[in-house]
SELUMLUM-473509 format. One record per atom (N, C-alpha, C): residue number from 1; residue in three letters; chain; atom name; x, y, z. Coordinates in Angstrom, 3 decimals, decimal comma. Example, Ala and Ser with C-alpha at 12.3 -4.5 7.8 and 13.67 -1.06 7.14 Angstrom:
2
@seza = 1 fidren = ALA torse = A baro = N x = 13,190 y = -5,690 z = 7,800
@seza = 1 fidren = ALA torse = A baro = CA x = 12,300 y = -4,500 z = 7,800
@seza = 1 fidren = ALA torse = A baro = C x = 13,200 y = -3,300 z = 7,800
@seza = 2 fidren = SER torse = A baro = N x = 12,850 y = -2,250 z = 7,080
@seza = 2 fidren = SER torse = A baro = CA x = 13,670 y = -1,060 z = 7,140
@seza = 2 fidren = SER torse = A baro = C x = 12,900 y = 0,030 z = 7,870
***
This chain:
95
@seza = 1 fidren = UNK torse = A baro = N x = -23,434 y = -13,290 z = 1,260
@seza = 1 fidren = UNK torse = A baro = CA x = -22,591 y = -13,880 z = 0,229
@seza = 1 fidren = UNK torse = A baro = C x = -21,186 y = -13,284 z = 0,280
@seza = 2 fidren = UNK torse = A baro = N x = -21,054 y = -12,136 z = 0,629
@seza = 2 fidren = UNK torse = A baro = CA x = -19,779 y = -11,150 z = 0,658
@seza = 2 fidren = UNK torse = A baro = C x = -18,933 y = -11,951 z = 0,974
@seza = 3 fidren = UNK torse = A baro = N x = -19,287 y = -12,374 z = 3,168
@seza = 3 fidren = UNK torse = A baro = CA x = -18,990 y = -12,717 z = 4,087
@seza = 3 fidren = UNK torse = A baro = C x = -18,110 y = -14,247 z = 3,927
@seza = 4 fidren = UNK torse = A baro = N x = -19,064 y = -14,924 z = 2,411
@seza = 4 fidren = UNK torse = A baro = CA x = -18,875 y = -16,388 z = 2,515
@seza = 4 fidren = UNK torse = A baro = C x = -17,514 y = -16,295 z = 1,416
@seza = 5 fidren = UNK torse = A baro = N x = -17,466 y = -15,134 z = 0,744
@seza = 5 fidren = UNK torse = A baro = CA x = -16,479 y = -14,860 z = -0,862
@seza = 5 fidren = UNK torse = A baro = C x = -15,334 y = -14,357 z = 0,275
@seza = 6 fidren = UNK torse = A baro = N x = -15,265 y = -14,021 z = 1,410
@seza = 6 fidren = UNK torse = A baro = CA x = -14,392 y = -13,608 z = 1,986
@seza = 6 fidren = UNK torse = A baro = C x = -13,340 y = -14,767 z = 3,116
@seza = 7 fidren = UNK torse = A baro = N x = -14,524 y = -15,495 z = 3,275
@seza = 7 fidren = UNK torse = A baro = CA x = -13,856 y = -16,193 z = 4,168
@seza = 7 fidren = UNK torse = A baro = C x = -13,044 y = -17,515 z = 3,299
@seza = 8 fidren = UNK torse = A baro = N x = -13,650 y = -17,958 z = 1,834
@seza = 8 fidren = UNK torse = A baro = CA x = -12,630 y = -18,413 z = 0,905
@seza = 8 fidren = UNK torse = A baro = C x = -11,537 y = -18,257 z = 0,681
@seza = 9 fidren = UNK torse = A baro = N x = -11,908 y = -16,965 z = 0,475
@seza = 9 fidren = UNK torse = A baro = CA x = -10,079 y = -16,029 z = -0,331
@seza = 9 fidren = UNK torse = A baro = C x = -9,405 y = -15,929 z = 0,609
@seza = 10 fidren = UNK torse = A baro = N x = -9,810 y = -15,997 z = 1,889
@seza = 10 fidren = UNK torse = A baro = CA x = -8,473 y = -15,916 z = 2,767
@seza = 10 fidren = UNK torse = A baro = C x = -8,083 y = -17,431 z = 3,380
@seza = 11 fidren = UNK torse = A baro = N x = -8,566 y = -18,494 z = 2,967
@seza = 11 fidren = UNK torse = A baro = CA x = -8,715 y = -20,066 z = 3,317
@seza = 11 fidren = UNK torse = A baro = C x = -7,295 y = -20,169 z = 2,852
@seza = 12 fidren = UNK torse = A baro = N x = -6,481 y = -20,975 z = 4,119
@seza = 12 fidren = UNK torse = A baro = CA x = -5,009 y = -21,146 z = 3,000
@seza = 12 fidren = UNK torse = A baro = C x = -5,125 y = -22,919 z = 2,654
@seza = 13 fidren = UNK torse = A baro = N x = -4,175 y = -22,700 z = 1,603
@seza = 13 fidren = UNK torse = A baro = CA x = -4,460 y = -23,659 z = 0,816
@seza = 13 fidren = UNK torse = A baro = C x = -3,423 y = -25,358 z = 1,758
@seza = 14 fidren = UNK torse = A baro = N x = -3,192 y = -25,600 z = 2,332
@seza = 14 fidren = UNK torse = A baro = CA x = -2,242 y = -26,604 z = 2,792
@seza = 14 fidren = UNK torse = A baro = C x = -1,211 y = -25,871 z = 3,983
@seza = 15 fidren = UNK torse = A baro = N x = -1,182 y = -26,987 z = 5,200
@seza = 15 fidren = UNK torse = A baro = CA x = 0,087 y = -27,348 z = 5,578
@seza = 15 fidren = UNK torse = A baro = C x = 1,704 y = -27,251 z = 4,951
@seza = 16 fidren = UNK torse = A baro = N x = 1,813 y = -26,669 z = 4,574
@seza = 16 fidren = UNK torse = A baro = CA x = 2,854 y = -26,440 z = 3,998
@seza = 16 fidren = UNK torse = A baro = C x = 3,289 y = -25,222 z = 3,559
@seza = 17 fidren = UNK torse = A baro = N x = 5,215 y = -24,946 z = 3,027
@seza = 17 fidren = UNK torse = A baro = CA x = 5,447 y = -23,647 z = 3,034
@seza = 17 fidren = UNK torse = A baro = C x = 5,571 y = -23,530 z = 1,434
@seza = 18 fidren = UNK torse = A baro = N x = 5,225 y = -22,576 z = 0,994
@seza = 18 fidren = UNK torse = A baro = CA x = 5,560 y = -22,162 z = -0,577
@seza = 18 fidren = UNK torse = A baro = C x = 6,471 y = -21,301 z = -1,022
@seza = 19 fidren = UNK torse = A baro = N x = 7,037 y = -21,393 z = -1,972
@seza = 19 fidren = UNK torse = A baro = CA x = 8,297 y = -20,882 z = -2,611
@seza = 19 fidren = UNK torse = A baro = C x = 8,014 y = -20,412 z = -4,319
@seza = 20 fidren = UNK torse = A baro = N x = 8,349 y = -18,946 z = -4,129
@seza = 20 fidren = UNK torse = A baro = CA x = 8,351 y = -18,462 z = -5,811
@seza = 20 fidren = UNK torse = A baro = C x = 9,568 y = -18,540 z = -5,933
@seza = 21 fidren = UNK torse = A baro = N x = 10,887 y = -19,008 z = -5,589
@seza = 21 fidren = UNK torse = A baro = CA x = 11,918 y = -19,001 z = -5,756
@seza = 21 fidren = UNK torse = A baro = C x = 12,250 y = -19,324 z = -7,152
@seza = 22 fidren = UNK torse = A baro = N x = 11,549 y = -20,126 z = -7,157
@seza = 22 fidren = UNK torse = A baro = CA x = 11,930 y = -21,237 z = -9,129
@seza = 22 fidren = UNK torse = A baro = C x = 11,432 y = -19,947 z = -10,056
@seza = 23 fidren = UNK torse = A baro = N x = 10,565 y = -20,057 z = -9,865
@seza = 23 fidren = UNK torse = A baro = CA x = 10,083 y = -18,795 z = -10,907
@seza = 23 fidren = UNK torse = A baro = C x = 10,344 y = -17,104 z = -10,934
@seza = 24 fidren = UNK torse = A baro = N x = 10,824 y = -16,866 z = -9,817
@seza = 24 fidren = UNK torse = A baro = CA x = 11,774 y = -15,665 z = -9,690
@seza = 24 fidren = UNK torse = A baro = C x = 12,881 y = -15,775 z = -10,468
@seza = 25 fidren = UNK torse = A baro = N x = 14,129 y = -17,315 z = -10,175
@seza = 25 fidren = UNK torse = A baro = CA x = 14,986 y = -17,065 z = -10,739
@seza = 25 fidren = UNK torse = A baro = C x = 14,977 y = -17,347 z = -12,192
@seza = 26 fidren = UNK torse = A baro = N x = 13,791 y = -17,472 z = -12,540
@seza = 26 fidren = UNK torse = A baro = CA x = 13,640 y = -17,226 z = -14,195
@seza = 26 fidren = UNK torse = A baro = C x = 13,567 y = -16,165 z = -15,015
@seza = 27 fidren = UNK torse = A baro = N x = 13,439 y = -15,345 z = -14,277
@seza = 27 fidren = UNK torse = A baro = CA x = 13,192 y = -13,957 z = -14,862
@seza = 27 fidren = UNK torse = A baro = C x = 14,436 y = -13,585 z = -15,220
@seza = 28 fidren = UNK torse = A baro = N x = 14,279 y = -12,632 z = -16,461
@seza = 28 fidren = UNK torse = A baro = CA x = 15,442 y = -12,024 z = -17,042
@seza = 28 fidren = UNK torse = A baro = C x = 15,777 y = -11,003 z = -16,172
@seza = 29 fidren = UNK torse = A baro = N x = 17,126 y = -10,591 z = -16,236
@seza = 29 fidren = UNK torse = A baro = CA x = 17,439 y = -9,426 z = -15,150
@seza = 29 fidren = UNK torse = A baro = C x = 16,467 y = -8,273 z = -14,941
@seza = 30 fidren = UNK torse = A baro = N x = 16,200 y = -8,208 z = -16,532
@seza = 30 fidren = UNK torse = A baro = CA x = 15,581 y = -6,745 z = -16,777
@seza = 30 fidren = UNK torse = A baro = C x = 14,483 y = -6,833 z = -16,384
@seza = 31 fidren = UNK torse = A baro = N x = 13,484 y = -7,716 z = -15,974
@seza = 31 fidren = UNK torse = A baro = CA x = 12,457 y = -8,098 z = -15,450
@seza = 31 fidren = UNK torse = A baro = C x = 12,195 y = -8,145 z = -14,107
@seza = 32 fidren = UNK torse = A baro = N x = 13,482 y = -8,585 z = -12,645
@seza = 32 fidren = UNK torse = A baro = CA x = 13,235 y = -8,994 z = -11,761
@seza = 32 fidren = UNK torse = A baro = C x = 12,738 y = -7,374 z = -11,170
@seza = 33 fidren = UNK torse = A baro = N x = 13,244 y = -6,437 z = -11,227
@seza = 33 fidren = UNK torse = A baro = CA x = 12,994 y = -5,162 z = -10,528
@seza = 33 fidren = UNK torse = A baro = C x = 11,087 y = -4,993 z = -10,626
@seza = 34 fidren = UNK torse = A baro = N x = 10,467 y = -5,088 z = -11,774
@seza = 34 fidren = UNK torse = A baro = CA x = 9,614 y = -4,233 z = -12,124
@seza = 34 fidren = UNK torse = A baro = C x = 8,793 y = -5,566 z = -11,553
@seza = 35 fidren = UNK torse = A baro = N x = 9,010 y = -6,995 z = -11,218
@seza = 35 fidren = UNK torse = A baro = CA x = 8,161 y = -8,029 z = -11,096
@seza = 35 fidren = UNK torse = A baro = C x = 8,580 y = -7,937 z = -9,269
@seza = 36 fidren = UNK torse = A baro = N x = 9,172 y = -7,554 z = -8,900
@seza = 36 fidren = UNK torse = A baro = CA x = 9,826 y = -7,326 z = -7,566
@seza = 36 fidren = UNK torse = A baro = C x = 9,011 y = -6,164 z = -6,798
@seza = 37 fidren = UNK torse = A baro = N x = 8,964 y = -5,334 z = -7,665
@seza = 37 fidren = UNK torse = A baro = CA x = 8,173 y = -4,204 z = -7,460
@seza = 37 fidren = UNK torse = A baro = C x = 6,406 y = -4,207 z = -7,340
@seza = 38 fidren = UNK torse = A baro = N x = 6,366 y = -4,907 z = -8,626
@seza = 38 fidren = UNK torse = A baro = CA x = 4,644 y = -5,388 z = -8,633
@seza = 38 fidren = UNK torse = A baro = C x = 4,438 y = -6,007 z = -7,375
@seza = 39 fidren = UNK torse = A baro = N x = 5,078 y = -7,246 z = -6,930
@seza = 39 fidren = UNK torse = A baro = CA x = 4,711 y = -8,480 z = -5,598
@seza = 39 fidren = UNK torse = A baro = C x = 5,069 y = -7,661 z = -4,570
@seza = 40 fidren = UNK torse = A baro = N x = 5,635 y = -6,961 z = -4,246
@seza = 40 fidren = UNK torse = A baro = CA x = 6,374 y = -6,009 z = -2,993
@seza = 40 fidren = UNK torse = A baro = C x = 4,469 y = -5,198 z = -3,032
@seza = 41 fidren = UNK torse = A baro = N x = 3,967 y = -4,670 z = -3,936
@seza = 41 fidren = UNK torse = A baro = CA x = 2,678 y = -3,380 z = -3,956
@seza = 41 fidren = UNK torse = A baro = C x = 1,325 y = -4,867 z = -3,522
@seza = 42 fidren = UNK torse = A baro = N x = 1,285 y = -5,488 z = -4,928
@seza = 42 fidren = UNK torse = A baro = CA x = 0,137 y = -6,075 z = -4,350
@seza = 42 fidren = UNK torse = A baro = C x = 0,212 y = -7,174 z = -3,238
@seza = 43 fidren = UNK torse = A baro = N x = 1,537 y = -7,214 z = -2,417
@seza = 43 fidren = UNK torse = A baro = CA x = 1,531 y = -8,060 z = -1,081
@seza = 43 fidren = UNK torse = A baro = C x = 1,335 y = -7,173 z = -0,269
@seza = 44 fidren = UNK torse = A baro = N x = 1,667 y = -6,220 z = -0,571
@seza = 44 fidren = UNK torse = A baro = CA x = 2,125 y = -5,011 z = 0,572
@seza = 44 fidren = UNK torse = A baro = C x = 3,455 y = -5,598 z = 1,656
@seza = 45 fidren = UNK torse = A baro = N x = 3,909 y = -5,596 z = 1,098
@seza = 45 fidren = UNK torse = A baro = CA x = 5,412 y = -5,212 z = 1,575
@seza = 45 fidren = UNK torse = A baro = C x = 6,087 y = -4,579 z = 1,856
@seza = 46 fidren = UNK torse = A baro = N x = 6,633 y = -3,812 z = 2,663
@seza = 46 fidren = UNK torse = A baro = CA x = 6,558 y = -2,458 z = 2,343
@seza = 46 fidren = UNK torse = A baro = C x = 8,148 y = -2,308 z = 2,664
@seza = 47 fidren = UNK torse = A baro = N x = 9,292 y = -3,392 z = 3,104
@seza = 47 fidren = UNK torse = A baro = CA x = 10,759 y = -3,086 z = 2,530
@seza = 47 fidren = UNK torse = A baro = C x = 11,377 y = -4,299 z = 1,600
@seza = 48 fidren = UNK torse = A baro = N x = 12,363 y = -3,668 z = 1,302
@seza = 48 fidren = UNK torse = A baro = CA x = 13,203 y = -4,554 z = 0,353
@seza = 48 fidren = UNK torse = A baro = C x = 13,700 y = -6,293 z = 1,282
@seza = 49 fidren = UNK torse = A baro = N x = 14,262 y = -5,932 z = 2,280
@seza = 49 fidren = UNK torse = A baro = CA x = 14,796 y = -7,014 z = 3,466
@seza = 49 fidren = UNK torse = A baro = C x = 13,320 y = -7,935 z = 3,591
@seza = 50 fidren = UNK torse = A baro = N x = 12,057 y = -7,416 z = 3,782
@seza = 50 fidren = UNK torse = A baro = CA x = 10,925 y = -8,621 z = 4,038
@seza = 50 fidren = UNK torse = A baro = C x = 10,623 y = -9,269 z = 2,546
@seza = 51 fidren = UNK torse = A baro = N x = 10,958 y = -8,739 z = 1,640
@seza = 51 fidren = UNK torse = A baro = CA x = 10,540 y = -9,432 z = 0,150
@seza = 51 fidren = UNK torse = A baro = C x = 11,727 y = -10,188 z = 0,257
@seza = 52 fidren = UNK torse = A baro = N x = 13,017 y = -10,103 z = 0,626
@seza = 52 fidren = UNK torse = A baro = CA x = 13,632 y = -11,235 z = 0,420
@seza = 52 fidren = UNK torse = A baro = C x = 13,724 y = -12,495 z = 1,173
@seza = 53 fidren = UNK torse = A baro = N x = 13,287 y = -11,750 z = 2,726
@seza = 53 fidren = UNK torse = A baro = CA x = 12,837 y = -13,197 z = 3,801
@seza = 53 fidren = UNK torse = A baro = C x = 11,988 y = -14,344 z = 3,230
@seza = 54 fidren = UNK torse = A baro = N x = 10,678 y = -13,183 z = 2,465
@seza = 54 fidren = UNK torse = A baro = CA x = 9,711 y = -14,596 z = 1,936
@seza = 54 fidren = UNK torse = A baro = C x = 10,350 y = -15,024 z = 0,638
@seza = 55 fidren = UNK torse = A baro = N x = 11,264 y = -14,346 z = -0,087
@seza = 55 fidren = UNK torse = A baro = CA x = 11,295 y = -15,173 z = -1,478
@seza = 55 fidren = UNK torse = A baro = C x = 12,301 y = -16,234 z = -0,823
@seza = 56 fidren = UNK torse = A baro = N x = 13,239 y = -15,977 z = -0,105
@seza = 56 fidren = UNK torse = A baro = CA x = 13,856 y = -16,928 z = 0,661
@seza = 56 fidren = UNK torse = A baro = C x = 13,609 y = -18,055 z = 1,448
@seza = 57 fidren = UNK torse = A baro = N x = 12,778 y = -17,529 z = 2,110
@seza = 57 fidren = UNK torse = A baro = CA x = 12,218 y = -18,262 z = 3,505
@seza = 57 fidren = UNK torse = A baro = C x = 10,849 y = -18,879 z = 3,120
@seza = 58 fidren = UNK torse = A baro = N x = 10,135 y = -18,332 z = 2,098
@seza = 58 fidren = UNK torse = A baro = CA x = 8,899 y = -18,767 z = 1,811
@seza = 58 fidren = UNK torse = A baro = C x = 7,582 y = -18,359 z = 2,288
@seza = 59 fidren = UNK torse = A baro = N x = 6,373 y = -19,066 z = 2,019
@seza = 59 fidren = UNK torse = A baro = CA x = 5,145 y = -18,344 z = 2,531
@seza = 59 fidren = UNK torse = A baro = C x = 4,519 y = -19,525 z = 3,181
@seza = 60 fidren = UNK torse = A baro = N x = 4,688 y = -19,605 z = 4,198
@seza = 60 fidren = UNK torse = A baro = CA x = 3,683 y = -20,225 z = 5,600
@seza = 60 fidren = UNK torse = A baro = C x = 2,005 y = -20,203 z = 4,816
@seza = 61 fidren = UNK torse = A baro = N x = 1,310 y = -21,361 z = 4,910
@seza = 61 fidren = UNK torse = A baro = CA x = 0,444 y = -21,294 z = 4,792
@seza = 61 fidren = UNK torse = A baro = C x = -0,807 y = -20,552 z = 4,216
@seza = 62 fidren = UNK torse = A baro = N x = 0,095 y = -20,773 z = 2,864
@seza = 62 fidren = UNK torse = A baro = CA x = -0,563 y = -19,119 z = 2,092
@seza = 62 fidren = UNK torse = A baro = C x = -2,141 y = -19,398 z = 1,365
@seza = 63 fidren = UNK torse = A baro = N x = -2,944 y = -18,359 z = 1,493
@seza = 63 fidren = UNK torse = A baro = CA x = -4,152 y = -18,199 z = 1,088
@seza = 63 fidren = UNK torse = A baro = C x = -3,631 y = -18,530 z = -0,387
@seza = 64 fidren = UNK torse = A baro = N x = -5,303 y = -18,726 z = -0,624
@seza = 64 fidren = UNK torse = A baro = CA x = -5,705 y = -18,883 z = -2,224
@seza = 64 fidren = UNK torse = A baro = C x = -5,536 y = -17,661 z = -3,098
@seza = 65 fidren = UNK torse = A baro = N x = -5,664 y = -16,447 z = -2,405
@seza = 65 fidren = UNK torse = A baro = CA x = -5,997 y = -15,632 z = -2,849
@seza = 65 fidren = UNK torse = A baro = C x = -4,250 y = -15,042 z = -3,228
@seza = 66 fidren = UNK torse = A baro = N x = -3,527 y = -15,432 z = -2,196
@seza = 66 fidren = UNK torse = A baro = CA x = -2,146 y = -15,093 z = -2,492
@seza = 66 fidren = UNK torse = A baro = C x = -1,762 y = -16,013 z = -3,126
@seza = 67 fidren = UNK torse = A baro = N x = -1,490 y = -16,948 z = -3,671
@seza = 67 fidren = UNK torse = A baro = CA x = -1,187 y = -17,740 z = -4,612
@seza = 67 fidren = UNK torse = A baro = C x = -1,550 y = -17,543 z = -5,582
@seza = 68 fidren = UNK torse = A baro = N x = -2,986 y = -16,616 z = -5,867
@seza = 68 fidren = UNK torse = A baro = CA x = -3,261 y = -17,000 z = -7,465
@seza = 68 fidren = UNK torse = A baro = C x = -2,888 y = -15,429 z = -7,925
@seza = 69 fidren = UNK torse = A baro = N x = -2,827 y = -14,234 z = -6,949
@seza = 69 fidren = UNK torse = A baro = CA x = -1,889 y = -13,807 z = -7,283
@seza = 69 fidren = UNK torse = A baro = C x = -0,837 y = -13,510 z = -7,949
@seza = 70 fidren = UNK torse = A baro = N x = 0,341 y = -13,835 z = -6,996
@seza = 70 fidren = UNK torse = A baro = CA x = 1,880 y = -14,209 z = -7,215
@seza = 70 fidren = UNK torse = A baro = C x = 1,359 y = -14,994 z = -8,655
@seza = 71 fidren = UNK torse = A baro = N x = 0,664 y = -16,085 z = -8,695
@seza = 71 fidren = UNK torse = A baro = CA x = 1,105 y = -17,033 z = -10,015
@seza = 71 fidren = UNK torse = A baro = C x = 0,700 y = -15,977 z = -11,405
@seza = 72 fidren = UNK torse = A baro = N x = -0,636 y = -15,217 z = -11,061
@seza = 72 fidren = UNK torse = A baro = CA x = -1,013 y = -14,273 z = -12,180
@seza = 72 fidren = UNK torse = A baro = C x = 0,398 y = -13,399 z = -12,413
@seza = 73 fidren = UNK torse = A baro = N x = 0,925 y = -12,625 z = -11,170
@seza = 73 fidren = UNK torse = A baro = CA x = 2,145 y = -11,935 z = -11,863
@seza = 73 fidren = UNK torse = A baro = C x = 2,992 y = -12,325 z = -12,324
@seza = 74 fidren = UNK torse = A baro = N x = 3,805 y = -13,782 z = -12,351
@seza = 74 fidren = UNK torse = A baro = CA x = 4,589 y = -14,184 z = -13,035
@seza = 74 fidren = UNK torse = A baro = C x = 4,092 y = -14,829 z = -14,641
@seza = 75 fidren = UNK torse = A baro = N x = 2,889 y = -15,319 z = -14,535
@seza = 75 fidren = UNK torse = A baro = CA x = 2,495 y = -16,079 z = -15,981
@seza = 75 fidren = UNK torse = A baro = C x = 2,329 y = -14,222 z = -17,075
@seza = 76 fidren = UNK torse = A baro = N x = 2,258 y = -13,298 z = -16,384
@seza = 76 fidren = UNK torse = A baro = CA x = 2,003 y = -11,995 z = -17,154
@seza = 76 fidren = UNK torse = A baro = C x = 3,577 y = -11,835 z = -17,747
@seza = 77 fidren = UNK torse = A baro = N x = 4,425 y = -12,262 z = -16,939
@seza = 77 fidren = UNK torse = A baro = CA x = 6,036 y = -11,714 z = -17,756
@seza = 77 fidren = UNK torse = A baro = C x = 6,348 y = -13,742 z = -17,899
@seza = 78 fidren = UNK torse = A baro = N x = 5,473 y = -14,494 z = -18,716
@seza = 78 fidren = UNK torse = A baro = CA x = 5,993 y = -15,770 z = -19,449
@seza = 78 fidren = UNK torse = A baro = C x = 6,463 y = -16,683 z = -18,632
@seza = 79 fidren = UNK torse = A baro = N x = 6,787 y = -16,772 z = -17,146
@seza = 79 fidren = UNK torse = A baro = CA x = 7,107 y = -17,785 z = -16,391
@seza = 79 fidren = UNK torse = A baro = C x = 5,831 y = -19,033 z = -15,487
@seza = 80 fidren = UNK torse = A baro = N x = 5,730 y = -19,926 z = -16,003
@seza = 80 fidren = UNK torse = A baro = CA x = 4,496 y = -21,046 z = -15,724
@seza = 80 fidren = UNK torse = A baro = C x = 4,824 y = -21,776 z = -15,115
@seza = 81 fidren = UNK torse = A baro = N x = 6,349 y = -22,468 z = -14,453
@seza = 81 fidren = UNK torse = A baro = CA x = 6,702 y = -23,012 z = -13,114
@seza = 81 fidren = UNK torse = A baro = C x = 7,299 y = -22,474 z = -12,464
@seza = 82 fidren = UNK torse = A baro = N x = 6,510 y = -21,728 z = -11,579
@seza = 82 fidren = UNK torse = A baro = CA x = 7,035 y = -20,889 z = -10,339
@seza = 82 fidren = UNK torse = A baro = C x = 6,817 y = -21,144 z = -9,001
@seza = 83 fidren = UNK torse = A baro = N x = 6,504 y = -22,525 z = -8,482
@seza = 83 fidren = UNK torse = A baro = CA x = 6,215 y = -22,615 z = -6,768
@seza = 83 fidren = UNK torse = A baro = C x = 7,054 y = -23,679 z = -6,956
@seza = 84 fidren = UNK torse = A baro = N x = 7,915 y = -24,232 z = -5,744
@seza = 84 fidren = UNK torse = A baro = CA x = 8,374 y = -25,146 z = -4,893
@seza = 84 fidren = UNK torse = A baro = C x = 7,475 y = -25,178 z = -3,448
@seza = 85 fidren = UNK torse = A baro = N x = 7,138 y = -26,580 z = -3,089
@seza = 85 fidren = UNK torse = A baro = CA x = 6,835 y = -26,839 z = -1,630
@seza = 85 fidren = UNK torse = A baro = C x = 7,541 y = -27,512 z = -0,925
@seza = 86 fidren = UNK torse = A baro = N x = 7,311 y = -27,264 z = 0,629
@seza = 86 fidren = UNK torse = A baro = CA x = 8,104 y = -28,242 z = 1,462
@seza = 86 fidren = UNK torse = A baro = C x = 6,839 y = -28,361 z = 2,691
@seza = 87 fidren = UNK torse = A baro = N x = 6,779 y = -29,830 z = 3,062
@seza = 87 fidren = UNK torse = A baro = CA x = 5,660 y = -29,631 z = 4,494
@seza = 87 fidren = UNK torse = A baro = C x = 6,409 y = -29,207 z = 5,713
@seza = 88 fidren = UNK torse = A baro = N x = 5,436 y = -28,134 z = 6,183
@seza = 88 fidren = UNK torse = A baro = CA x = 5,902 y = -27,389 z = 7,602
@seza = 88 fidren = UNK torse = A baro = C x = 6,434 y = -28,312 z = 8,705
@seza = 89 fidren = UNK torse = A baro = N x = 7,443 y = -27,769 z = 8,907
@seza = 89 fidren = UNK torse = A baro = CA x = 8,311 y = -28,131 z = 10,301
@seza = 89 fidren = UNK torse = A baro = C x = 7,256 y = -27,318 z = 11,754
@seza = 90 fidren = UNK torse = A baro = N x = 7,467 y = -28,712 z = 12,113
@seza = 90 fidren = UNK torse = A baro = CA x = 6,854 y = -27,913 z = 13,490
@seza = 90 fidren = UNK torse = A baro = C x = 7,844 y = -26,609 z = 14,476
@seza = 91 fidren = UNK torse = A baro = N x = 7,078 y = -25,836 z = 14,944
@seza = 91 fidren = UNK torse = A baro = CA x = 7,822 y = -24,873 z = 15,684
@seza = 91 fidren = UNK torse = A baro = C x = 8,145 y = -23,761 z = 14,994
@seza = 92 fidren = UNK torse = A baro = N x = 7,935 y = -23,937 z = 13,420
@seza = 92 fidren = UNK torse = A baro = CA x = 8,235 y = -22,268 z = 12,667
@seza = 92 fidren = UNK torse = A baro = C x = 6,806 y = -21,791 z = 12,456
@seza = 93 fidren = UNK torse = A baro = N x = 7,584 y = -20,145 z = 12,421
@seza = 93 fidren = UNK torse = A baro = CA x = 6,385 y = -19,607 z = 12,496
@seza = 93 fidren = UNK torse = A baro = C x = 5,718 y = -18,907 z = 10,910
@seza = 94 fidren = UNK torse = A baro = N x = 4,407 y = -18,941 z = 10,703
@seza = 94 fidren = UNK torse = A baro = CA x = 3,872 y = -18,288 z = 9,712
@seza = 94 fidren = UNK torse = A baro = C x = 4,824 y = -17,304 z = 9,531
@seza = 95 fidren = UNK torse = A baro = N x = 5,696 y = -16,688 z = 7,615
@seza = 95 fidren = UNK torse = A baro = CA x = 4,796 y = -15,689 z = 7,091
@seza = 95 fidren = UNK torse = A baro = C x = 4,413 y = -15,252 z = 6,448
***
């Protein structure tokens, strides 16, 4: 059962790239650091320059498990539309 709870959570959800952009720039100033900080730990991220590639650039084919995520940390500081999509261009790469 582990095996089968595992291979879910990492199932990505669509062809397509996702964007917390909308719901980032909702945050009050005083907020973006400590919500910047949270998604940087539980993505594991580990510099400032790759958290801004993906809030920029987006997330390639992102699991379920990262989506519900990201959406839990923003609905915790009051923001409830936070993804934009676009369908993947061929030739870019996941990240």
């Amino acid at each position: 059962f582990k095996q089968m709870y595992k291979e879910i959570e990492n199932k990505a959800i669509a062809k397509k790239r996702y964007y917390f952009r909308k719901g980032y720039r909702q945050l009050r100033l005083e907020q973006k650091d400590e919500v910047k900080r949270e998604l940087m730990d539980k993505l594991k991220i580990g510099s400032f320059p790759y958290f801004s590639c993906i809030l920029n650039q987006g997330i390639a084919d992102i699991t379920v498990y990262k989506y519900e995520l990201i959406t839990d940390i923003f609905r915790r500081h009051g923001i409830t539309d936070i993804w934009d999509t676009e369908p993947m261009q061929n030739g870019h790469r996941p990240i």
